[in-house]
C-alpha angles and dihedrals in degrees: 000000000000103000083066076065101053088037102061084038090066109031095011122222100353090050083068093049097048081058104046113034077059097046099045092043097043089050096041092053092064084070084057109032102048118071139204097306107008103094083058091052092045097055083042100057102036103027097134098059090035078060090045080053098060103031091054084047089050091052095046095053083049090059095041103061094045086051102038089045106037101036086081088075114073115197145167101216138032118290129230093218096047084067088041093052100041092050087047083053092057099037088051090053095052094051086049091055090053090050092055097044088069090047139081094205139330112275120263089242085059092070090039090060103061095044085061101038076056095053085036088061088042092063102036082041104057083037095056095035081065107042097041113020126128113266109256092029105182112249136188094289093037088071090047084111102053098051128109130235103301091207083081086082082080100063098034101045096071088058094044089060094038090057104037098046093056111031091068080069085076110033105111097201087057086048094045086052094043083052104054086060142056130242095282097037095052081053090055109048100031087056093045094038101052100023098052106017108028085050097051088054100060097041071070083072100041079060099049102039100096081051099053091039099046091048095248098120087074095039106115086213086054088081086167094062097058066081096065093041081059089050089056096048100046095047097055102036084054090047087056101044100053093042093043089060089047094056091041099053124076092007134096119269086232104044133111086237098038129059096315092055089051085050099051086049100060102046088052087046086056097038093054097049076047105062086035087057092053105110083240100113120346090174125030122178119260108187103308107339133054131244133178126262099239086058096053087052085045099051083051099054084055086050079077097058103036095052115358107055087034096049086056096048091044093042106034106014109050103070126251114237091264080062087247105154123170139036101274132124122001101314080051098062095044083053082059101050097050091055099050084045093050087045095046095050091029083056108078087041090054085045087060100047104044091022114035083030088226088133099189086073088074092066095066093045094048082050094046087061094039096053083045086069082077094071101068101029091138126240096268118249099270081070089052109058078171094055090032084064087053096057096049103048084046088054095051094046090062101046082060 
């Protein structure tokens, strides 16, 4: 809930809109698109990366709450309770992992809970923000100044939605919740889920951005914004909860993409808020701005999520038209190398764009992955007598 933020720092109102009419319609859609069985094939078939999913997420909300909560305090010097902090984190990890480990999955409440505890900090928060904020409270307009060239939106709404329509593919959570329903029930919960509460949720961040932004959030006299801390807090630790069950069950305690993996995660997630939170540099130059640290490390971990995670599920999940999907065998590891391929060459153009803030960069590395698609395009069942049978047997068992 923290790149809306950036987003309407830097394009305003509209940069809010360009994230989330993609995120809650991409999300939404897997309610739709998947059918009875699909969502089993797809975790099946592409379990591992489904695991890398939700391992890189459970790092990246590690490093987020050691960066979001403990920028707020300059220093010159290493601080005791970065190492305190970053050693709670861990510990607190470990003892989840233990939980989960004697769990089959975390309780339904669980998720309702936090849904209310959010709505809960909307509320408290837009009250308190009112009765004791600080006079001259920055607001929407207030920021006008600060923001970038909006004409930006151009370049970077075509990878929002490309991001946001194909890594629910490998979200486990939304898989485990598409699987405990049936076809009209997916349609039913995903759309309400993620079209009414989900949105309701993130209109939470349009209202607290000046604040963020203007350092307010972290201001002792800014009693409203202890909300949006909360929010922070609740959200994350409920990321990794619920990513953190999905890698531990059905894998091996000592596996990359078990426990150990988790593990491994984690402490990467914390070292790394640790070493942004070091006093050398906070800001370092990027063209001709500046930008944190923590913001550069940020804007890489989304990397992950706009071209990454996408490009697999463009490039070795959607079948090809031989109905080939997944990275096994030999088409599969051509698959592979095209998309590291497309990744590798897509990269410094996506540098450009998030890092070096030239957005018309992005438009080449997006269609650097989309013309990759070319590549494994399959050979078309007429080439496949094997596949064509299939088909067929598949056709007439359905007309029975």
């Amino acid at each position: 809930m923290f790149l809306p933020v950036l987003l309407v720092r830097d394009y305003g109102v509209w940069g809010f809109v360009v994230f989330a009419v993609p995120n809650v319609i991409g999300a939404g859609a897997m309610g739709w698109v998947l059918r009875n069985g699909a969502s089993e094939r797809i975790v099946e078939t592409h379990r591992v990366a489904c695991r890398v999913f939700s391992l890189v997420t459970v790092a990246f909300h590690c490093y987020f709450l050691l960066w979001v909560i403990g920028k707020q305090t300059p220093s010159t010097g290493p601080l005791p309770w970065e190492v305190i902090a970053g050693c709670g984190t861990v510990v607190g990890i470990a003892v989840l992992l233990s939980w989960l480990a004697s769990r089959d999955r975390p309780r339904l409440w669980s998720a309702g809970l936090v849904w209310a505890l959010s709505g809960g900090l909307f509320a408290g928060f837009l009250v308190m923000r009112r009765h004791f904020g600080v006079e001259g409270a920055p607001t929407l307009i207030g920021l006008r100044g600060a923001m970038h060239d909006p004409a930006g939106l151009i370049w970077l709404g075509p990878v929002c939605v490309f991001g946001f329509a194909l890594c629910p593919y490998l979200d486990l959570t939304f898989h485990r919740a598409r699987q405990s329903v049936d076809r009209r029930g997916g349609v039913l919960a995903f759309t309400i889920g993620f079209g009414v509460l989900f949105a309701m949720m993130i209109l939470f961040t349009l209202a607290y951005a000046p604040n963020v932004l203007s350092g307010y959030v972290y201001s002792v006299v800014a009693i409203a914004n202890i909300a949006v801390v909360l929010q922070y807090l609740c959200q994350s630790s409920f990321s990794v909860l619920v990513h953190s069950g999905e890698v531990v069950r059905g894998a091996p305690a000592t596996s990359l993409l078990g426990r150990t993996g988790l593990i491994c995660a984690c402490v990467i997630g914390v070292l790394v808020g640790l070493k942004v939170l070091r006093p050398s540099p906070n800001l370092v130059p990027i063209g001709s701005a500046t930008m944190t640290n923590g913001e550069v490390v940020y804007r890489c971990f989304m990397s992950f999520y706009g071209l990454v995670f996408p490009a697999y599920v463009w490039l070795c999940m959607i079948p090809t038209r031989d109905g080939h999907s997944g990275v096994g065998g030999t088409r599969g590891r051509r698959k592979l190398m095209v998309l590291v391929g497309a990744c590798v060459l897509a990269g410094p153009c996506y540098w450009m764009g998030f890092i070096e803030r030239v957005e018309w960069w992005l438009a080449p590395g997006l269609g650097m992955v989309l013309v990759a698609r070319l590549l494994v395009r399959g050979r078309g069942i007429a080439a496949s007598p094997a596949r064509a049978g299939e088909v067929v047997e598949a056709l007439r068992d359905r007309r029975g």
